[in-house]
C-alpha positions in Angstrom: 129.2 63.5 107.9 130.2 66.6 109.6 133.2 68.6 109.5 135.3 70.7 111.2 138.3 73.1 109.7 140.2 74.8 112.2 142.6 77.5 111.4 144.7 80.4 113.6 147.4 78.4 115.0 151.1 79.1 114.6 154.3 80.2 116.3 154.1 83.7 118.6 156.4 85.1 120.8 155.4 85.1 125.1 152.5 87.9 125.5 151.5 87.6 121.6 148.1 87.3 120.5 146.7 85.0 118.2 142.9 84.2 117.1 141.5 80.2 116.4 138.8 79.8 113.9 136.3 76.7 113.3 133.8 76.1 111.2 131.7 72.8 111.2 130.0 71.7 107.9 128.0 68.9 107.0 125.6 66.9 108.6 124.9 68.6 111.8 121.5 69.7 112.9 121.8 72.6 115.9 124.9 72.9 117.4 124.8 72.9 121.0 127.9 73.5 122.5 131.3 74.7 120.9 134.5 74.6 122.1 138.3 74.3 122.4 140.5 71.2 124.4 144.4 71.4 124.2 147.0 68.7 124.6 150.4 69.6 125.2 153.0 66.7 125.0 153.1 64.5 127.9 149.9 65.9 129.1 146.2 64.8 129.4 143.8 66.8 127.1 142.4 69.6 129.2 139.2 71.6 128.5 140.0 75.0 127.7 136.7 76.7 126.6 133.5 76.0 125.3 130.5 78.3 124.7 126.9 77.2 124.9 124.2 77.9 122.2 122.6 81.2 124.4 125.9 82.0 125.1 127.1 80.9 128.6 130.7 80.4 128.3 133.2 78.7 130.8 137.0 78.7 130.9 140.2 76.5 132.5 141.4 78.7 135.5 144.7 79.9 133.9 143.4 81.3 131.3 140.8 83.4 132.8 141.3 86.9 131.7 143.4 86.0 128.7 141.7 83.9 126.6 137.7 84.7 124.9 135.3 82.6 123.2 132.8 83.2 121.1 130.8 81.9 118.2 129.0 82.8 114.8 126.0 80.3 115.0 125.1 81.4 111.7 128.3 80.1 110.6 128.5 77.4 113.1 131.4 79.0 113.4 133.3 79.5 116.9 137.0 81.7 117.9 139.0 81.3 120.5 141.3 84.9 121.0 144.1 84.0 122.9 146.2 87.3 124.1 148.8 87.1 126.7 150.2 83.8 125.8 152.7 81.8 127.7 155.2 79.1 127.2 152.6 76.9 129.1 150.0 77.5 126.6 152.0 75.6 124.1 149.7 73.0 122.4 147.4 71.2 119.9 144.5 72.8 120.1 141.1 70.8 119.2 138.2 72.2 117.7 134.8 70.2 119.4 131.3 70.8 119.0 128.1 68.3 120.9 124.6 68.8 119.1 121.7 68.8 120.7 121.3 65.0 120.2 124.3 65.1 122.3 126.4 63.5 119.6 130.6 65.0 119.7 132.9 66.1 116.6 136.5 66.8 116.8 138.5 68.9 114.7 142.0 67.6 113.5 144.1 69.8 115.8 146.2 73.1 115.1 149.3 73.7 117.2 149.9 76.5 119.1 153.6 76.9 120.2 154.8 80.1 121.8 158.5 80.2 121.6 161.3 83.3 122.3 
């Protein structure tokens, strides 16, 4: 059984920072792949990040430039800093990580919402 905990989310004010944290636990071999989806209400979930074992990272266009990844693969551990934030970038924010053996975990979600 594997796990994921995610933690960072929260309420920040337009142009605030804030930092997501997951760790995965459990049953997992090597960890591929690490990364961060979002679904805001209404919308389709939408791949906003993800980091590869060696360290290739790619990003969802709009938020290039304000949003790094990066992982702890000692920890199995992976962040997500998110500066510059926007009304749009309002969301719950899912934790996912693909082994090698190509099998996907999900965390539970932690929403983002940034308010005035």
């Amino acid at each position: 059984q594997v796990q994921l905990v995610e933690s960072g989310g929260g309420l920040v004010q337009p142009g605030g920072s804030l930092r997501l944290s997951c760790a995965a636990s459990g049953s997992i071999f090597d960890i591929n792949i690490m990364g961060w989806y979002r679904q805001a209400p209404g919308k389709e979930r939408e791949l906003v990040a993800r980091i590869f074992r060696g360290g290739y990272t790619t990003y969802l266009d709009n938020v290039k430039g304000r949003f790094t990844i990066s992982r702890d693969n000692a920890k199995n551990t992976v962040y997500l800093q998110m500066s510059s934030l926007k009304f749009e970038d309002t969301a719950v924010y899912y934790c996912y990580v693909v082994s090698y053996n190509g099998d996907p975990y999900w965390g539970q979600g932690t929403q983002v919402t940034v308010s005035s």
